[in-house]
RODRENZA-916798 format. One record per residue (C-alpha): residue number from 1; x, y, z. Coordinates in Angstrom, 2 decimals, padded with zeros to 5 digits. Layout:
N
{r NUM; {X; Y; Z}}
...
END
This chain:
385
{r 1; {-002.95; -007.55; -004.43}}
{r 2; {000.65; -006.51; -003.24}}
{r 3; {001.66; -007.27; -007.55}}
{r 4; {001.80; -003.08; -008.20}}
{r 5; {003.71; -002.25; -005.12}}
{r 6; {006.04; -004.80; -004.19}}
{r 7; {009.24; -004.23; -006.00}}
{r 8; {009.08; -000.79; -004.36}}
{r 9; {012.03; 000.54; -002.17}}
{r 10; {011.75; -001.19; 001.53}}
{r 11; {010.93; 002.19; 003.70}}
{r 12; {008.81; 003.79; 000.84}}
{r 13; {006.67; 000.50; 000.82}}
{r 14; {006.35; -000.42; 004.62}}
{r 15; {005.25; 003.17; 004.89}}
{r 16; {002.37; 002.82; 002.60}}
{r 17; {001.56; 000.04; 003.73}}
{r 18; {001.32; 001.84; 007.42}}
{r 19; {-000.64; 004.75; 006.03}}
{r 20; {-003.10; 002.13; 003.98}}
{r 21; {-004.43; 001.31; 007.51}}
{r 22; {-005.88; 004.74; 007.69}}
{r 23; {-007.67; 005.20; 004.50}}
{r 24; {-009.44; 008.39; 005.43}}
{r 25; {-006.84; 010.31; 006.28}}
{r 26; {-004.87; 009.28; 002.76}}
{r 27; {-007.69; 011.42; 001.85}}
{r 28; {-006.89; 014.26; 003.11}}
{r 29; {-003.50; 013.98; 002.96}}
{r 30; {-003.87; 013.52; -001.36}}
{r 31; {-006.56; 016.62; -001.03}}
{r 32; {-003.45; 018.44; 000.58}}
{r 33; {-001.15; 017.59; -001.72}}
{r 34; {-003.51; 018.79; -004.57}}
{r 35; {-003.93; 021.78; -002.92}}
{r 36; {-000.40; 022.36; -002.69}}
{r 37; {001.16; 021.11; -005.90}}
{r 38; {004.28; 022.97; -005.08}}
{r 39; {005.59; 021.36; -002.29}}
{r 40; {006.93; 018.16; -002.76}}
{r 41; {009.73; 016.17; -000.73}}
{r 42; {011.37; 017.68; 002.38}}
{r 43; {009.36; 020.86; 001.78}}
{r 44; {006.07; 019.11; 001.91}}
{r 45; {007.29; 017.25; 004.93}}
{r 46; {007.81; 020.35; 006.79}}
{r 47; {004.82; 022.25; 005.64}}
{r 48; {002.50; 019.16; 007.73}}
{r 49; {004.59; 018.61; 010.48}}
{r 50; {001.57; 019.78; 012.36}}
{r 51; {-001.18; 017.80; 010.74}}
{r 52; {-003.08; 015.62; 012.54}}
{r 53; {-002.48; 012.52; 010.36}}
{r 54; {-000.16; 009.69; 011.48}}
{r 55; {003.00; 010.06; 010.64}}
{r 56; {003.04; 007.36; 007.85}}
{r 57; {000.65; 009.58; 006.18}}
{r 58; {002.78; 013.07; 006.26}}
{r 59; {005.27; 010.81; 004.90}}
{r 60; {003.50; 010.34; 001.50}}
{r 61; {002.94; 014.34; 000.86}}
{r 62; {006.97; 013.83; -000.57}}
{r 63; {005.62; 011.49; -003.00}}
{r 64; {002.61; 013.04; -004.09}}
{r 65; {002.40; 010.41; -007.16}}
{r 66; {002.03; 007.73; -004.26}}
{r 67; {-000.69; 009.44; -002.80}}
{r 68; {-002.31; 009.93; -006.53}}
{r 69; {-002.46; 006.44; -006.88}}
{r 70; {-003.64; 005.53; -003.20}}
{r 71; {-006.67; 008.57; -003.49}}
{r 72; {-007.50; 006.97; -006.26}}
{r 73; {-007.88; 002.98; -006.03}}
{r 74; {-009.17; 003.36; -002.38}}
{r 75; {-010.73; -000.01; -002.34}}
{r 76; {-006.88; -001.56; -003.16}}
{r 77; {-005.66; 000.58; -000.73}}
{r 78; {-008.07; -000.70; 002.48}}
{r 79; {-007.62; -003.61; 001.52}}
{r 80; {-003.80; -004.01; 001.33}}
{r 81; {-004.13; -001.66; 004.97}}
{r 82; {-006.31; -004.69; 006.45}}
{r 83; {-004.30; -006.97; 005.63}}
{r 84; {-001.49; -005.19; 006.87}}
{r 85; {-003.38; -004.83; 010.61}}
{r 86; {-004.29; -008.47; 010.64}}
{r 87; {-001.74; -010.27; 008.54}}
{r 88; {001.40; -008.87; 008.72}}
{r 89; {004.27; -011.62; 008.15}}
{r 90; {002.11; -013.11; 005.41}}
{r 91; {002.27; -009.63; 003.78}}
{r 92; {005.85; -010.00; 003.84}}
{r 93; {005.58; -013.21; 002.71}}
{r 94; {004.10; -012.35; 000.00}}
{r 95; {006.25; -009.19; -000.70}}
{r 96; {009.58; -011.79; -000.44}}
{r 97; {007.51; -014.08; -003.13}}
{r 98; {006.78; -011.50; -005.17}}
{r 99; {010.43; -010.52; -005.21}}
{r 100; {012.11; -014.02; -005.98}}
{r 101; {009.68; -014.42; -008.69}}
{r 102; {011.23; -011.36; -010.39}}
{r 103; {014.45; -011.88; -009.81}}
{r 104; {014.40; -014.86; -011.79}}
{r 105; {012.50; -013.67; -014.19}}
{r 106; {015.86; -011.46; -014.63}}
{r 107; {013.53; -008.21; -013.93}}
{r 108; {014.42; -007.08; -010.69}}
{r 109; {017.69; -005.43; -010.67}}
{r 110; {019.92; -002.70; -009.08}}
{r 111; {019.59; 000.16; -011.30}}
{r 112; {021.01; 003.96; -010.64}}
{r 113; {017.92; 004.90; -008.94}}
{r 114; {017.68; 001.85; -006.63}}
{r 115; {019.80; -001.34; -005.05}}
{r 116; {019.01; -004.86; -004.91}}
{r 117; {021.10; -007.09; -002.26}}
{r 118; {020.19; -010.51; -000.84}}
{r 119; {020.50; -011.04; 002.92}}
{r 120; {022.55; -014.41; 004.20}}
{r 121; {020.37; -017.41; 004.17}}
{r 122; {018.84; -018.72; 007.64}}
{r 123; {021.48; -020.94; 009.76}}
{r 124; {020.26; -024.55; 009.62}}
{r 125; {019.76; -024.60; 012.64}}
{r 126; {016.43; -022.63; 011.95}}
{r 127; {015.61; -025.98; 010.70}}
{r 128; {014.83; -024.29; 006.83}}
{r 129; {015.11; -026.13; 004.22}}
{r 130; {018.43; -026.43; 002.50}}
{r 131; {018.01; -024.56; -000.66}}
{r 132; {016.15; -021.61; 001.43}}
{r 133; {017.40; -017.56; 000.31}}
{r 134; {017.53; -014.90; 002.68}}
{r 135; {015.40; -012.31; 001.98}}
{r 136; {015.40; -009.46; -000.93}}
{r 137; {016.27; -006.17; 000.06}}
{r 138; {015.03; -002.92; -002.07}}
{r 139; {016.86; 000.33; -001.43}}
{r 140; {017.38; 003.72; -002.57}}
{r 141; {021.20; 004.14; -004.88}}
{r 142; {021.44; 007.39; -002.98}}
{r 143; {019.58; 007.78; 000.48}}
{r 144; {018.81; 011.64; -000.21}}
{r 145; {017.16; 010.80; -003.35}}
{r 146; {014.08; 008.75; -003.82}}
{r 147; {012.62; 007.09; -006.83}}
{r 148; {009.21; 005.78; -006.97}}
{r 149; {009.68; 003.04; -009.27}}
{r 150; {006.50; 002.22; -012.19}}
{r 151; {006.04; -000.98; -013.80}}
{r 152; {003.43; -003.78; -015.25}}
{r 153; {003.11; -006.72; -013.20}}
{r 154; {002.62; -009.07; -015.96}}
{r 155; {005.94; -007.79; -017.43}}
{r 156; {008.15; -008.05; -013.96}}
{r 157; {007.10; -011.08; -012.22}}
{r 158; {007.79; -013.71; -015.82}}
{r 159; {004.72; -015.58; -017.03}}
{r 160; {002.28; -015.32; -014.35}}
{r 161; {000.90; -018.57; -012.98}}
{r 162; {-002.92; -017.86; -013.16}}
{r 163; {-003.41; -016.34; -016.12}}
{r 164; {-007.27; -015.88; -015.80}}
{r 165; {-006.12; -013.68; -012.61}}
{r 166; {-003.96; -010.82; -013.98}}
{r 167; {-002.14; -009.13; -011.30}}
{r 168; {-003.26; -005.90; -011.07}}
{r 169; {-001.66; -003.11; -013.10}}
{r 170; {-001.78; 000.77; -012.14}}
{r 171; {-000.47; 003.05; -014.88}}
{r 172; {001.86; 005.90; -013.67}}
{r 173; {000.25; 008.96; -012.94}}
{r 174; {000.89; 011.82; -015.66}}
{r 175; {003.25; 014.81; -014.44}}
{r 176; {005.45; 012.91; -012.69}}
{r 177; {008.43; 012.46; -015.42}}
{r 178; {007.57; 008.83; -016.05}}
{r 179; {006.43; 009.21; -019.63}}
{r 180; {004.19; 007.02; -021.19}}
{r 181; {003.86; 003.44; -019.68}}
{r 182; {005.33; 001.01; -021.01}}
{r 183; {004.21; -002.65; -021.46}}
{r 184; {008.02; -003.68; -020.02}}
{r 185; {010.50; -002.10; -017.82}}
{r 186; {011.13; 000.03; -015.03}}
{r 187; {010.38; 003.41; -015.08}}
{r 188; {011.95; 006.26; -012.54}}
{r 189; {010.05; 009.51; -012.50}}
{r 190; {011.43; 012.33; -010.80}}
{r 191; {013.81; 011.87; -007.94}}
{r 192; {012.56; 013.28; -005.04}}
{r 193; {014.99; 015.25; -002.33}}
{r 194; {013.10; 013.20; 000.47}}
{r 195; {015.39; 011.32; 002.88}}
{r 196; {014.33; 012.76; 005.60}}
{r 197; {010.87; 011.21; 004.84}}
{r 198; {012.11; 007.28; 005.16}}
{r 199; {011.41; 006.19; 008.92}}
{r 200; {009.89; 002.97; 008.04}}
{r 201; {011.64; -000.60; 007.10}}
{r 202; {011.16; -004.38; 007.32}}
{r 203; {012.68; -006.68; 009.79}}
{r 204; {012.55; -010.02; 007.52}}
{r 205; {012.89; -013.06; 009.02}}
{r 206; {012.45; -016.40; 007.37}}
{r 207; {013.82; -017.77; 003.61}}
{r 208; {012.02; -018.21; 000.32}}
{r 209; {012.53; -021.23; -001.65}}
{r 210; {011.17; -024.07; -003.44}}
{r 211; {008.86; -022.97; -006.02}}
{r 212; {005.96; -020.32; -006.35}}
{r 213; {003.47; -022.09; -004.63}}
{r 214; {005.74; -023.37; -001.76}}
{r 215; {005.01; -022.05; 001.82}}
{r 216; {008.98; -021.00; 002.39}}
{r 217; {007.92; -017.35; 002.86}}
{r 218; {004.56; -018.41; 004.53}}
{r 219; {006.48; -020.88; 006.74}}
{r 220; {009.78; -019.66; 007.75}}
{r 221; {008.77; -015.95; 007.53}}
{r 222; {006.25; -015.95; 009.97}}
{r 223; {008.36; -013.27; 012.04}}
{r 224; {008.73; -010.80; 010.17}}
{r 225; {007.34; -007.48; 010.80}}
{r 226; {007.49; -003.78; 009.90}}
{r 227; {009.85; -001.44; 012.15}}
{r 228; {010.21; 002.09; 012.58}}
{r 229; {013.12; 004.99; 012.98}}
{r 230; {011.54; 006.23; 016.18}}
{r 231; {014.53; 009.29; 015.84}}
{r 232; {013.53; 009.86; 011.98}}
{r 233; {009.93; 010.11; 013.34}}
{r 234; {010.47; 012.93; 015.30}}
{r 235; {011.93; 014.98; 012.68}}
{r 236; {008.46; 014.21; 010.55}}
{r 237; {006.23; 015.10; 013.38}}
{r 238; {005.13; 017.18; 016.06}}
{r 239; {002.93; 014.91; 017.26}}
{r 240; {004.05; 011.53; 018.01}}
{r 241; {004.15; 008.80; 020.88}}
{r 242; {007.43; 007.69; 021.77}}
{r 243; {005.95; 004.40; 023.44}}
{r 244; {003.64; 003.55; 020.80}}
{r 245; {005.64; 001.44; 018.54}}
{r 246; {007.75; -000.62; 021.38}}
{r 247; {011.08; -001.62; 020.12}}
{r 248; {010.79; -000.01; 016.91}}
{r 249; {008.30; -002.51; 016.15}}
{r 250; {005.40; -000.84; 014.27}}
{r 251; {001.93; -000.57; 015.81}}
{r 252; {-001.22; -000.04; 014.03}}
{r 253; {-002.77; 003.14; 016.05}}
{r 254; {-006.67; 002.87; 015.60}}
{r 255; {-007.36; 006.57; 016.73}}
{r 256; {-006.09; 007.75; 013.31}}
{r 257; {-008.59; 005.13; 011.87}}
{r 258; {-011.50; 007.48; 012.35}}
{r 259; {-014.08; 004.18; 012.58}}
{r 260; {-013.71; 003.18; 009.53}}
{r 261; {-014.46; -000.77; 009.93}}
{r 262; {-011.95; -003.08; 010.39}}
{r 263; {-012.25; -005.86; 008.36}}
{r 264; {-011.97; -009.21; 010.57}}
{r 265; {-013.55; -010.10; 014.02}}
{r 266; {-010.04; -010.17; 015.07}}
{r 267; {-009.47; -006.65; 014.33}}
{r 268; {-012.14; -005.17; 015.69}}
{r 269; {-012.36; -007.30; 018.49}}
{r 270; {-008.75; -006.10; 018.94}}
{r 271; {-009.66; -002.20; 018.67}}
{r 272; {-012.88; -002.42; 020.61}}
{r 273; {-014.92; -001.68; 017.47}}
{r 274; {-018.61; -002.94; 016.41}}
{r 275; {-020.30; -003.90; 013.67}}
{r 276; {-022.11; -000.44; 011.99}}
{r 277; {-025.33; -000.37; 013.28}}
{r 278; {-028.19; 000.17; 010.20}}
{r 279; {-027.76; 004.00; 010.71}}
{r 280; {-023.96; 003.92; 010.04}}
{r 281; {-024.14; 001.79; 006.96}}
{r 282; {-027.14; 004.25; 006.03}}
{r 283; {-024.73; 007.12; 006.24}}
{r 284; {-022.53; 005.95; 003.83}}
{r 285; {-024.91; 004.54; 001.11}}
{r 286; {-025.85; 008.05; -000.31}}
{r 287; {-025.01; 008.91; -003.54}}
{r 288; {-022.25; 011.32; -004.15}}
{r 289; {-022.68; 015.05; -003.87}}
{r 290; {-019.81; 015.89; -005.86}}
{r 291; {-018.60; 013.46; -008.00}}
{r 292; {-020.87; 011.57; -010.17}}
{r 293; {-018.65; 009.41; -011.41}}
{r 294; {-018.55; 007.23; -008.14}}
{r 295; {-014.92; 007.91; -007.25}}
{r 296; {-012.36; 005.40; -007.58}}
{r 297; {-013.99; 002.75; -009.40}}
{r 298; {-015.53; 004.58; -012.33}}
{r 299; {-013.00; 004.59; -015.45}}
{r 300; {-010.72; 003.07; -013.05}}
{r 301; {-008.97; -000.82; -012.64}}
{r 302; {-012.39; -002.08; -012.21}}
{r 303; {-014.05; -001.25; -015.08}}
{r 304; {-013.09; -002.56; -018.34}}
{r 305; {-009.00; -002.81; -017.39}}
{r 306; {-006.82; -005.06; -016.54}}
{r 307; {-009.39; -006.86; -013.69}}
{r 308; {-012.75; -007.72; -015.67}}
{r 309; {-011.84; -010.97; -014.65}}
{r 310; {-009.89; -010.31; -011.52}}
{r 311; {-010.26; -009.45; -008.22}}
{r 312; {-013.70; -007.82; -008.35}}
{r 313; {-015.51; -009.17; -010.84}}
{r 314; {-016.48; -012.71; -009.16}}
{r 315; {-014.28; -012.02; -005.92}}
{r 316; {-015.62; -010.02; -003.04}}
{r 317; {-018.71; -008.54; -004.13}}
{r 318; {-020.18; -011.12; -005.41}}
{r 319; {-021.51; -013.23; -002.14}}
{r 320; {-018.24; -013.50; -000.21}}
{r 321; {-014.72; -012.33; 000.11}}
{r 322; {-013.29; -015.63; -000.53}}
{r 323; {-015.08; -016.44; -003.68}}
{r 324; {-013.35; -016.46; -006.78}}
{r 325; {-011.29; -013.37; -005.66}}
{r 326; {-007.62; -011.79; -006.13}}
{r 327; {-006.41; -014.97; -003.53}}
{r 328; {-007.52; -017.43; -006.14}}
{r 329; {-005.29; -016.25; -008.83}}
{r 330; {-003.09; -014.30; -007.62}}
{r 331; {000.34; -013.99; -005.35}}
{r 332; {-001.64; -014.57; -002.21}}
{r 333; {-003.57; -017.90; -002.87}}
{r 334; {-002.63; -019.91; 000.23}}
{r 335; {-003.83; -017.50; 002.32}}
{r 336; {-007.00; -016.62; 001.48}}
{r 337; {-008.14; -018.35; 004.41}}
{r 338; {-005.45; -017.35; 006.99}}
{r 339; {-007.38; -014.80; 008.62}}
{r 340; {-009.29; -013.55; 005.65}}
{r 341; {-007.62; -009.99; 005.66}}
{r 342; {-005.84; -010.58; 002.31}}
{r 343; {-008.94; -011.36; 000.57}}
{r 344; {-011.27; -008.27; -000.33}}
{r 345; {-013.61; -005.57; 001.78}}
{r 346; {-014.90; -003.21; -001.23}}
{r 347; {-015.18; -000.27; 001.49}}
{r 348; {-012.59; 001.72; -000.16}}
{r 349; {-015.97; 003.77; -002.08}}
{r 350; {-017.74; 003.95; 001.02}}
{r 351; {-014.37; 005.34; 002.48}}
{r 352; {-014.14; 008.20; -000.81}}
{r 353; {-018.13; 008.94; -001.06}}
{r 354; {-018.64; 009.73; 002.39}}
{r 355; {-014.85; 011.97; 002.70}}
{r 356; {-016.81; 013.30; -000.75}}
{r 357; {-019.86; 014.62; 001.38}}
{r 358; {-017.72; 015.85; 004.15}}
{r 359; {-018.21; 012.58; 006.53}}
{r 360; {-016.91; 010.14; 007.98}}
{r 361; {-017.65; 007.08; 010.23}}
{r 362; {-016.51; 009.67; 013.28}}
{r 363; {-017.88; 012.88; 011.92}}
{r 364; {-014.93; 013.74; 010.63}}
{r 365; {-014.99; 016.84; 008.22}}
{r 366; {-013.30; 016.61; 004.59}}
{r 367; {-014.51; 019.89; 003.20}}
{r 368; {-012.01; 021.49; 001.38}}
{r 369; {-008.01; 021.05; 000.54}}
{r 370; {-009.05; 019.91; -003.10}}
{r 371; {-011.02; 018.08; -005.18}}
{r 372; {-014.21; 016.13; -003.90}}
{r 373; {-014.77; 013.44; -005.50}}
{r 374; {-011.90; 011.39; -003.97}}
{r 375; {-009.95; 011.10; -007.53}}
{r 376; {-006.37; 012.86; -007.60}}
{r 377; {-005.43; 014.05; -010.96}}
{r 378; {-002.42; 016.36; -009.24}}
{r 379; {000.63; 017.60; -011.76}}
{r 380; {004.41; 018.32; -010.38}}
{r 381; {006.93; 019.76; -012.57}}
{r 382; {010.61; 019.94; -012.90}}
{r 383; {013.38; 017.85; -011.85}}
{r 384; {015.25; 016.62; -008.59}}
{r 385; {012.71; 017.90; -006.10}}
END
């Protein structure tokens, strides 16, 4: 699940992963971004410094090829956002996994566009093992210039250990300098002039070691956690609680969620939410006004790529979340039932055909700001932005 994303710069990725928790807003924020293909980096931070959205969300209009690919896989993206509300240190863990697998693969590198740095290992006194790493750190080479990094799973993690589970692959987006994919390697599109849209970052505590399968990461990393910039915040947005995220630590805020389920008891138990009642789910079974292609999942990873036999063909929608799904095959299995938010909700359409008929769980409007249908097919031109 976190296969496509996790060899992505620290702050860029802990900030997706914030603004993943509020799927319907990544909406509108990748119908702004269409709307205004223009403004890109600092500029498009400072043109929705008054939004509404959370802040992790502003933070994606300077990457509007993040947003692209968020639009447009919603189900991915609410489901790497649940998991990131109910199962935080095992989404590092898996991120830290992920990592060690492709460094000794000899694919994960520093390059010009990004560093890659090793923290200590844990004191024994932690009681790790002995052969346990420190964590893998991604950065940007040059802090005012940002690189969203492209590249094929099965290419940068070595020969992938369930080979009937591909990990998921998502092509880069056209217009963004990347080229055409490429079956191996990193790719760089344009850089992006957007420091001043990094708040986010990872406070990783634990050590990987031992093998794929072994629980190092699961184990020892159980206390790690996202953290914010509260200072960087503030330059981002006009519109932000000082005492929400205590001690830097993030917080997920549920009144940018809109009441859009949660996917665990936990969770909603958590948020005060309940179960749709039959006219809710009613609400968002119609069949799409504007798009009839069905959003995200129509010509997308779901039908006929790389997952035919992955996550969503015998996984979540068919009978159960646990059955035969992306945690069976792929970087999470060991978790799959932890909590359950790793494995999958398939709400991301019902999230993209209701913001297509200008709904929402709340009553939330998404008329207008670009196209309907929930699919993001915006362009961006020229260089260092």
């Amino acid at each position: 699940m976190l296969a496509p994303i996790a060899l992505y710069p620290d702050a860029l990725l802990a900030q997706m992963l914030m603004a993943a928790s509020y799927p319907l807003e990544v909406v509108e924020a990748a119908r702004w971004s269409q709307a205004n293909p223009a403004l890109k980096g600092d500029a498009a931070l400072a043109a929705v410094k008054d939004e509404s959205w959370d802040v992790s969300v502003k933070s994606l209009t300077a990457f509007p090829q993040v947003l692209a690919m968020m639009n447009s896989k919603l189900d991915w993206t609410q489901k790497i956002g649940d998991a990131m509300i109910a199962q935080q240190s095992d989404v590092a863990a898996s991120v830290q996994r992920l990592r060690a697998q492709a460094v000794t693969a000899g694919n994960l590198k520093t390059t010009p566009q990004q560093t890659v740095t090793t923290q200590p290992a844990p004191a024994s006194s932690t009681g790790a093992p002995a052969d346990t790493t420190g964590a893998i750190v991604i950065e940007p080479a040059n802090p005012d210039t940002i690189y969203v990094p492209s590249y094929n799973p099965s290419w940068a993690y070595g020969t992938w250990p369930y080979p009937a589970y591909p990990p998921t692959y998502f092509p880069p987006p056209p217009g963004y300098g990347y080229g055409a994919p490429l079956m191996g390697g990193f790719m760089f599109g344009f850089g992006f002039a957007a420091g001043a849209a990094l708040f986010g970052g990872w406070r990783w505590g634990g050590g990987w070691g031992g093998g794929w399968r072994w629980g190092g990461w699961g184990r020892w990393g159980g206390n790690s956690y996202t953290t914010v910039n509260i200072n960087r915040v503030t330059r981002i947005t006009n519109n932000y609680n000082r005492d929400h995220d205590r001690d830097g630590h993030w917080e997920h805020d549920p009144a940018h969620r809109h009441g859009v389920p949660y996917r665990d008891h936990a969770s909603r138990e958590k948020y005060g939410q309940h179960r749709p009642d039959a006219a809710q789910r009613q609400a968002f079974r119609g069949k799409i006004d504007s798009d009839p292609h069905g959003g995200e999942n129509r010509g997308g990873e779901n039908r006929g790529g790389e997952n035919r036999g992955g996550e969503n063909r015998g996984g979540e929608n068919r009978g159960g979340e646990n059955r035969g799904g992306e945690n069976r095959g792929g970087e999470n299995r060991g978790y799959e039932n932890r909590g359950h938010a790793f494995s999958g909700v398939d709400r991301g359409r019902q999230v993209n055909h209701e913001a297509a008929r200008g709904h929402s769980y709340s009553g939330r409007s998404f008329h207008g700001g670009g196209a309907r249908g929930g699919g993001f097919h915006g362009g961006g031109h020229g260089g260092r932005r």
